[in-house]
C-alpha positions in Angstrom: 4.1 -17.1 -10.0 2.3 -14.0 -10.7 2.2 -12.5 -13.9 2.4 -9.1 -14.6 1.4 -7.2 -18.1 0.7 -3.8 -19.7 -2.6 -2.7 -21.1 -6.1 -3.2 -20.2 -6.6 -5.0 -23.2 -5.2 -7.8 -21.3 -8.1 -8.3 -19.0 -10.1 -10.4 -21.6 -7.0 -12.1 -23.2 -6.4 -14.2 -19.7 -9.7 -14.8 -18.9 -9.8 -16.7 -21.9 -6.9 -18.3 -21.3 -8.0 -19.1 -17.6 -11.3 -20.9 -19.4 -13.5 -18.4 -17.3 -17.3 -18.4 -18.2 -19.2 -16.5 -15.1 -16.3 -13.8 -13.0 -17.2 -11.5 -11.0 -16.4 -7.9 -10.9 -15.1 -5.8 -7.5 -15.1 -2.5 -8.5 -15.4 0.7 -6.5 -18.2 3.6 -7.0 -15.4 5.1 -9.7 -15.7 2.3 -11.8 -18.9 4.0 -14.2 -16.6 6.8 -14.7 -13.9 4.7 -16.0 -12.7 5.1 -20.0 -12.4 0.8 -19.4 -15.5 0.4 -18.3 -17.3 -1.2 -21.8 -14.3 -3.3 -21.9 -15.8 -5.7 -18.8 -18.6 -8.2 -19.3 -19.1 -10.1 -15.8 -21.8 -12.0 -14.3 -22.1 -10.3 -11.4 -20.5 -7.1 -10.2 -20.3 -6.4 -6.5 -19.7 -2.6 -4.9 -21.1 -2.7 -2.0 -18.2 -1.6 0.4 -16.6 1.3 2.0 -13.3 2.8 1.3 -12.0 1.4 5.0 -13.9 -2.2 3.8 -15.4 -3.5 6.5 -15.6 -7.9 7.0 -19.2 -7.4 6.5 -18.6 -6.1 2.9 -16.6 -8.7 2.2 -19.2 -11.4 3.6 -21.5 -10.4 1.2 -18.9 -9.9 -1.5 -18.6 -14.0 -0.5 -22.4 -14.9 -0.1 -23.0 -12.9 -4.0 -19.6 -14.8 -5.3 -21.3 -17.9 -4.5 -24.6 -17.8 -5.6 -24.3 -16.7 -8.5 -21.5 -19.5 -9.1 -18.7 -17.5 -10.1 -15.5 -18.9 -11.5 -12.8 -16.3 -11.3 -12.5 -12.2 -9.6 -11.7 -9.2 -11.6 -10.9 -6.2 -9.2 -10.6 -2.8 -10.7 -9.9 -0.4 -8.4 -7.6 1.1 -5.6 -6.2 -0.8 -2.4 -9.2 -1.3 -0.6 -10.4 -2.7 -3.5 -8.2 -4.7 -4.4 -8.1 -6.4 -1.1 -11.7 -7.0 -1.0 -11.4 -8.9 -3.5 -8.3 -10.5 -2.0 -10.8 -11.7 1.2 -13.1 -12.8 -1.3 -11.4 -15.2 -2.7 -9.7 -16.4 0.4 -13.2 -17.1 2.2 -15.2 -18.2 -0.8 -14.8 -22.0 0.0 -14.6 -21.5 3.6 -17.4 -22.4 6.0 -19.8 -19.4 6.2 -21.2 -20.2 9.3 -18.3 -19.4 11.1 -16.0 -16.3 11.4 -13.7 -16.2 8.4 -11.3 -14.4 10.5 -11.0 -17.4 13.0 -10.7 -20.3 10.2 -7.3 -21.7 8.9 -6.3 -19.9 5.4 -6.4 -21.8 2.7 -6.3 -21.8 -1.3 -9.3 -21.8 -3.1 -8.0 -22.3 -6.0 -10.2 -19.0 -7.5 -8.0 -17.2 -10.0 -7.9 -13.3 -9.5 -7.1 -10.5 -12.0 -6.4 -7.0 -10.2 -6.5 -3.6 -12.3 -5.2 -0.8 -10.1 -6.6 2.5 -10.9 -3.9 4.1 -8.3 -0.1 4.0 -8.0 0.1 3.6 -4.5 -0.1 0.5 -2.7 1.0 -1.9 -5.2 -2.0 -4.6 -3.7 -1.9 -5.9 -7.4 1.3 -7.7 -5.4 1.4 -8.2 -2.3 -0.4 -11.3 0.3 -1.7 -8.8 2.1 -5.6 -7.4 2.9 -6.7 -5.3 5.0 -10.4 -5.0 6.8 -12.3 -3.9 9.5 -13.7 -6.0 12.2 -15.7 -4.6 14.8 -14.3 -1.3 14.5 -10.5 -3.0 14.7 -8.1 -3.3 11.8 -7.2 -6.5 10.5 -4.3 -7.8 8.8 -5.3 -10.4 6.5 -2.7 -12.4 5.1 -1.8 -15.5 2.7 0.9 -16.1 0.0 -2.5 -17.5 -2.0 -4.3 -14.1 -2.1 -1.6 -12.4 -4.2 -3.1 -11.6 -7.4 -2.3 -14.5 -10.3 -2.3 -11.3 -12.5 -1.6 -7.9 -12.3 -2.5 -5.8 -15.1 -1.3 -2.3 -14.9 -2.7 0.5 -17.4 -1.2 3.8 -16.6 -3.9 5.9 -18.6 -6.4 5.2 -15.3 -4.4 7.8 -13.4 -4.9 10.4 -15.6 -8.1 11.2 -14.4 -7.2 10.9 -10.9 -8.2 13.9 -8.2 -4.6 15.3 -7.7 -4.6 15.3 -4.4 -5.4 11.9 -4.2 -2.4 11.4 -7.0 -0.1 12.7 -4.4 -1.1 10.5 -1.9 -1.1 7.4 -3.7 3.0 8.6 -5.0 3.6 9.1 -1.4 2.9 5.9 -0.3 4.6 4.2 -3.0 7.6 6.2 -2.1 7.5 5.5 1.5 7.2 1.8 1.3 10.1 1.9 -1.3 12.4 3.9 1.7 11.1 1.7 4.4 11.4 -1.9 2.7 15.4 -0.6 2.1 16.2 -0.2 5.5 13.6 -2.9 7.1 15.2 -5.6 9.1 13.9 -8.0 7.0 15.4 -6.9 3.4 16.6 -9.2 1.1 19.0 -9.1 -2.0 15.5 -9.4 -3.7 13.6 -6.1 -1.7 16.6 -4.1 -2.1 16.6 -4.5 -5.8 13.1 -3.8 -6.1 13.3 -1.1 -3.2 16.1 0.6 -5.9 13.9 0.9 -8.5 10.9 2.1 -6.7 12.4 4.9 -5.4 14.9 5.4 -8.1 11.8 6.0 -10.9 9.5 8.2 -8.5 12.1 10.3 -7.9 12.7 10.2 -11.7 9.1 10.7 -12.7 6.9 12.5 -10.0 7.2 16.0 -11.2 6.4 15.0 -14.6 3.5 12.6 -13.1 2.2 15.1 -10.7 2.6 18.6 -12.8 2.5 17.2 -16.3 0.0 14.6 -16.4 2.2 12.9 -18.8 1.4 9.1 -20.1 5.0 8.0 -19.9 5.4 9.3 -16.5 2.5 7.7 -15.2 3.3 4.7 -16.5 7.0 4.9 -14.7 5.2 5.8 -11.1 2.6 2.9 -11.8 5.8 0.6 -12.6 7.2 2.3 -9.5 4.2 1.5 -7.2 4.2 -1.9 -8.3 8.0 -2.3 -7.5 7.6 -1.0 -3.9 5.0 -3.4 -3.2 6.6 -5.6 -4.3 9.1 -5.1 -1.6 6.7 -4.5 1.0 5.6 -8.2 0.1 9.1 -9.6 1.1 9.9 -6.9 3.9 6.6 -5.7 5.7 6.3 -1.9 6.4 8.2 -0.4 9.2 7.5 2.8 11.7 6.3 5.2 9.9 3.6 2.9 8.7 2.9 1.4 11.9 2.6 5.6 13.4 0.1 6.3 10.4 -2.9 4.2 11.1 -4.2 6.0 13.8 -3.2 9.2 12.1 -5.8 8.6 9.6 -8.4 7.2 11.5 -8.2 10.6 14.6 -7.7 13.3 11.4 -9.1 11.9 8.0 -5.9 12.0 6.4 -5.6 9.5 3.0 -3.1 6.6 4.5 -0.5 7.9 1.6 -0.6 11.5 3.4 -0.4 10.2 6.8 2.8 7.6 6.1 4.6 10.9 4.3 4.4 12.9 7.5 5.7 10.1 9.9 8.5 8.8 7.8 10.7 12.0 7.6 10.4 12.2 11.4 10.9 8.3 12.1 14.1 9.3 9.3 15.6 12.0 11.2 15.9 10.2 14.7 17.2 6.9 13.4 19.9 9.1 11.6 20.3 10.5 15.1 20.7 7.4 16.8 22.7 4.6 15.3 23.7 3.2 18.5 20.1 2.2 19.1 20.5 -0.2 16.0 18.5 -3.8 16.4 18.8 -4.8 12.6 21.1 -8.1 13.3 23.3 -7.1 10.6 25.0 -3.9 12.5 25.2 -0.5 12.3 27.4 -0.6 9.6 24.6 -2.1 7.3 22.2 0.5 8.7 25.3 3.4 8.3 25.3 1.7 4.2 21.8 1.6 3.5 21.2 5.4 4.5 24.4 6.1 2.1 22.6 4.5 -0.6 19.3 6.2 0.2 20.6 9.4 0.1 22.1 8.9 -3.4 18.9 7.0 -4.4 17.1 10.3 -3.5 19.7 12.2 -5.5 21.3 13.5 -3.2 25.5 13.2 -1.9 24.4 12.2 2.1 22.1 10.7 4.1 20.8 13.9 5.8 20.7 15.8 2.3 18.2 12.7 1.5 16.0 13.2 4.0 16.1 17.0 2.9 15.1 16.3 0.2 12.3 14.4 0.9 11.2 17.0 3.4 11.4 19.1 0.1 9.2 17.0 -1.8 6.9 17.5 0.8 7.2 20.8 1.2 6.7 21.2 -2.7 3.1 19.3 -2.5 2.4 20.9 -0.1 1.0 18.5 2.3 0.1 20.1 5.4 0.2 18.6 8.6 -2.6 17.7 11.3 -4.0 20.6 13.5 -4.1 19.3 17.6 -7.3 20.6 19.4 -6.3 19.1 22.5 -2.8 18.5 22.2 -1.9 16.6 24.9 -4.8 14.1 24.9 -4.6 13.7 21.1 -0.2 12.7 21.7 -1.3 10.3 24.4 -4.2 8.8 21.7 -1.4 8.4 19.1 1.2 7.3 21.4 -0.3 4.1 22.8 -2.3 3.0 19.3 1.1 1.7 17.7 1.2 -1.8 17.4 4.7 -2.9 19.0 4.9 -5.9 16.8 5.0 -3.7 13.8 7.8 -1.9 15.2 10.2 -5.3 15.3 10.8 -4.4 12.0 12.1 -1.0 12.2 15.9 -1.3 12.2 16.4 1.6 15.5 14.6 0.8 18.2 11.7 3.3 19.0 10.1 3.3 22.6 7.1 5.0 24.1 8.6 8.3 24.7 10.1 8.5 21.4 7.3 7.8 19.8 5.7 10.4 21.7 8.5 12.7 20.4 7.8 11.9 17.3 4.0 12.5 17.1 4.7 16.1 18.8 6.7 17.0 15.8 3.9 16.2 13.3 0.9 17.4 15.0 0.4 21.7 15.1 
């Protein structure tokens, strides 16, 4: 069961509990800048990776892990790095002669402390990783690799770039909206899914335009929640559409989910009939009811209005085609279909061409 606490100060409270003598800190290029930084004392610190990690970051993250005989993983750091450090400590007793990709997932046993620096992914909770293999994204996933303790300190966003801020609170607030109405929510997501998208739309204002320290502590609490969620429900459409979004135009991943989700939004509101969650249109018909008034607003379409607002109000500007056509057929036929099973409306080819037109200028 993972443990989640407030305050940096924490850091050295479990490793002491934990009995840890040699960790090893996964940090990012950020990490000198850091008002925490004098608070860590590791035996080895490894940063050698890029911001889309690739798995020959991590094997050296492994090969540095292990000789140098480290005990434990501190990550301090945003998604990517938190997931290095996920893959670490998945591979560090696995045979290194062979592909780690290809072996059976197991335990190590290696307990891991992550320190988000964003609100955005919530990694800090969730099984999954993701790295780059041969120019190929992969999933990496294991109920072993979520975090035994998540130790959130909101003050680390205050320094933030606030563009990337945005970002990050987009794609907290899109995995809150698409765990809701995912085929595979629970009583469990839902109530998680609530809060996520109950506190952002509480708190971003104040996080974004203020700067404040209780607000960023709400959207930290917020990202957290929704990944949360996304750890029960996996991520839907608009997440599925993104990837390739952000790979063709160099948008941040939080950028490119905010511009497919409204648009994934408006058709499924469009087309109930085409519903595929097992529990009915009527659950799907309940679920955008509750969204809508989650998103402060008295309808579903008035929801998605709004979100269109927030958007709008950000000012988050959308892709520019040079070769339109060519560009829709790229995005079109780089979805994965398995991601889509667990959008509740069905989306096919065409539609997902549809969709891409109406995001791309």
């Amino acid at each position: 069961m993972q443990q989640i606490l407030q305050g940096y100060t924490n850091v050295d409270i479990v490793l002491r509990e934990i009995g840890s003598k040699h960790y090893m800190l996964v940090c990012d290029s950020s990490f000198p800048f850091l008002f925490i930084k004098d608070a860590f004392s590791p035996v080895v610190v490894f940063d050698q990776f890029t911001s889309n990690p690739l798995y020959e970051d991590v094997c050296k993250g492994v090969e540095l892990f292990n000789l140098h005989q480290c005990d434990a993983i501190v990550a301090v750091g945003g998604g990517s790095t938190i997931d290095v450090a996920k893959c670490i400590k998945l591979y560090c007793k696995m045979d290194s002669g062979q592909n780690y990709l290809q072996q059976e997932y197991r335990d190590s046993g290696i307990p891991l402390i992550a320190v988000p620096t964003t609100a955005g992914t919530g990694s800090e909770s969730t099984r999954y990783a993701v790295i780059y293999f041969e120019g190929k994204k992969q999933s990496v996933t294991h109920d072993s690799i979520i975090p035994n303790y998540a130790i959130l300190e909101p003050k680390l966003l205050k320094s933030l770039p606030l563009y990337q801020k945005k970002c990050t609170m987009l794609d907290a607030l899109c995995q809150g909206i698409e765990s809701l109405w995912s085929v595979n929510s629970t009583e469990e997501s839902m109530i998680y899914s609530k809060i996520a998208v109950q506190m952002i739309m509480d708190h971003w204002h104040g996080y974004i335009e203020e700067n404040s320290d209780e607000d960023a502590m709400s959207i930290m609490q917020a990202a957290n929640y929704a990944g949360r969620a996304i750890n029960i429900t996996q991520t839907t459409a608009a997440h599925a559409m993104s990837y390739k979004l952000t790979s063709m135009y160099g948008i941040p991943h939080g950028h490119a989910v905010a511009l497919c989700l409204p648009e994934v939004w408006m058709y499924m509101l469009e087309h109930p009939e085409k519903c595929i969650d097992p529990r009915g249109e009527d659950h799907l018909a309940f679920i955008f009811e509750w969204l809508g008034q989650l998103m402060q607003c008295d309808s579903p379409e008035k929801g998605l209005m709004m979100f269109r607002a927030i958007m709008f109000g950000l000012d988050m500007s959308q892709p520019q085609s040079k070769d339109r056509e060519t560009e829709l057929d790229t995005l079109t036929h780089s979805v994965n279909p398995e991601r889509l099973k667990n959008n509740p409306v069905k989306l096919g080819e065409e539609i997902i061409h549809e969709i891409y037109s109406r995001i791309l200028l």
